[in-house]
Phi, psi and omega in degrees: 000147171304168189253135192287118170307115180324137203290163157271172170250167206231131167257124170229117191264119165243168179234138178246143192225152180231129161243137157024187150274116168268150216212160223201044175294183173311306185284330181289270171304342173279332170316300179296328154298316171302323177257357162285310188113338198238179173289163163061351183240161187201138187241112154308313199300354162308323183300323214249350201290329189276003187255358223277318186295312204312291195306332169287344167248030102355062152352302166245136158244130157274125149213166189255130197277102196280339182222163218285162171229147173188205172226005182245261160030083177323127180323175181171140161275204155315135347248014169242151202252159254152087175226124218295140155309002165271347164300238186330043181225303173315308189267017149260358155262350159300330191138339182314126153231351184232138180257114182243131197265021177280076194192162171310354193274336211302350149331316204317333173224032152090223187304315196310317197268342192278300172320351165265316157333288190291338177286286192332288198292024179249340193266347198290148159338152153317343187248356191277138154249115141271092158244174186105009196235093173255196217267320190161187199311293196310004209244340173327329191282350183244104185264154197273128206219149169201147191241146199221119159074021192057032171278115162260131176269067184298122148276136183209156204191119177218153191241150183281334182182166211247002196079352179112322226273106168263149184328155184304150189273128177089041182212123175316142158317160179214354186213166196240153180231152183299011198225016151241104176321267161006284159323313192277317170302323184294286235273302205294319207289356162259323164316292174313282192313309197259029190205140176288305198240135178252140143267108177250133187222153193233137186250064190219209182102181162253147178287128149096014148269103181323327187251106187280175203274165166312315201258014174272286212282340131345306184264352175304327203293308200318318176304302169343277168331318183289331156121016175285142168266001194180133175242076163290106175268137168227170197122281211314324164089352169236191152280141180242187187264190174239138188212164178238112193258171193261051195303178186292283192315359174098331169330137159252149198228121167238171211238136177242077220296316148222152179234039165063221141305149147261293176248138172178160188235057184255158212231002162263143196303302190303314209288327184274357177241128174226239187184135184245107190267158202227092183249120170276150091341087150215152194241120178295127180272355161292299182257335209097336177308074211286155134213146195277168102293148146335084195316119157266137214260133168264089176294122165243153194239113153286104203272162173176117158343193177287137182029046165059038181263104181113035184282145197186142173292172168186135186290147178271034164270300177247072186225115201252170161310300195300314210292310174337291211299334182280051192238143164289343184326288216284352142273026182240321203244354172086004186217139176309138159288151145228140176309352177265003191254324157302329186302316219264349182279297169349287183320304160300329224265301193241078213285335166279349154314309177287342171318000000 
């Protein structure tokens, strides 16, 4: 008799995909207003829609919600932000499920605002994973899991600052800041262990800067070290590079120091081009055994009329010359977006990519 074929091992794959801020001005919800029709109500999804197939051949979708969301709350701009819950309510139907509330704003309307925050994400589905935003201190202990494909995924998420603006007086912490070490070496180093894979994301850098600072790649090592598996950086509002570290155990880890704007109603070029990163998973279902892919980067360009009219993503495969000369851009900075003025930034941000 033939000899019985050696079993395969069963590999199981997820694909994870990450983005940007999403920044939530004025002209962007009044717009979603304009096109719901109705009192009180607004419809995001036009913003979201041409980017909507990427996210469908996707396992996860990851982004950073840069600004508070609720139904209660009056709507608000720059600089302290305000944004109706039909904003996440769109982009969980573009695809979205996991949210990261970490960032300088979430301060931005006090007490109030963090209790309306939380009330919003309690009412979102069943399938919404939030993290970096907790109840209070006793809610630390708990990290945020979601399991995909037999994949368990921990999140986790911290910011360098609030903006000046600090909690109310008489109010638990609700966020971790890059300068308590500790908290954060406790949270990764239990992530990693109760997780195939931990995603850890830092809201830290200078703004409207290509290059991160000594202290974005310090503390990238430190996570690393610590047992994070993916690093996503957001803040800067533009793009940074992707780089690959070396933890103290021999992991290799990759990092993404920023991935720019995702949504923004902003008036600088670097600002409008940003990037949807598309990282495989798979995990031997036998050993156990995780491997990361590479990240691949999805470019995306926020296209918008003349006074910011018709704002809407649109992926840089189909972002064309013609679609440029209609960019509203070159009336606020006096310059063309143009695919050859992207190209030529891509180039500088990842110079062996372009190679």
């Amino acid at each position: 008799p033939e000899p019985e074929p050696e079993p395969q091992p069963v590999v199981e794959t997820i694909r994870f995909s990450a983005a940007g801020d999403n920044l939530i001005h004025s002209p962007i919800y009044n717009q979603a207003a304009r096109r719901a029709g109705e009192d009180g109500k607004y419809s995001f999804d036009y913003c979201y829609e041409h980017i909507a197939p990427f996210y469908a051949e996707q396992d996860v979708n990851w982004i950073n919600q840069e600004t508070l969301c609720s139904d209660t709350l009056a709507p608000s701009t720059y600089p302290s932000f305000s944004t109706p819950g039909d904003c996440a309510r769109a982009l969980y139907r573009a695809g979205v499920r996991v949210f990261n509330l970490s960032n300088n704003h979430i301060y931005d309307k006090g007490a109030s605002g963090i209790a309306a925050t939380l009330q919003f994400w309690e009412s979102m589905p069943e399938d919404v994973v939030t993290t970096g935003l907790w109840r209070g201190e006793e809610d630390y202990d708990r990290i945020p899991l979601q399991t995909v494909n037999g994949v368990t995924i921990a999140y986790l998420s911290y910011t360098e600052h609030t903006n000046g603006i600090l909690l109310p007086q008489g109010q638990e912490e609700k966020i971790t800041y890059t300068d308590q070490p500790e908290r954060m070496q406790q949270q990764v180093k239990e992530a990693a262990q109760i997780a195939d894979v931990a995603v850890v994301s830092v809201h830290w850098g200078q703004e409207n800067s290509t290059t991160p600072t000594p202290a974005q790649r310090e503390l990238a090592q430190q996570l690393a070290d610590w047992g994070a598996d993916i690093i996503i950086g957001t803040h800067p509002h533009v793009l940074q590079p992707v780089e690959q570290l070396t933890a103290a155990d021999g992991r290799q880890v990759w990092v993404l120091y920023s991935l720019g704007n995702f949504v923004s109603a902003q008036a600088d070029r670097p600002n409008l081009v940003g990037a949807m990163a598309e990282i495989a998973v798979e995990k031997d279902a036998a050993s156990g055994e995780i491997s990361i892919s590479a990240p691949q980067l999805a470019f995306t360009v926020t296209m918008y009329g003349p006074g910011y009219s018709d704002l809407h993503l649109v992926q840089l495969s189909d972002y064309t010359d013609q679609l440029a000369a209609q960019h509203g851009v070159a009336g606020y900075c006096g310059q063309p977006l143009t695919p050859a003025y992207i190209e030529e930034l891509l180039g500088s941000i990842f110079p062996q990519q372009s190679e």
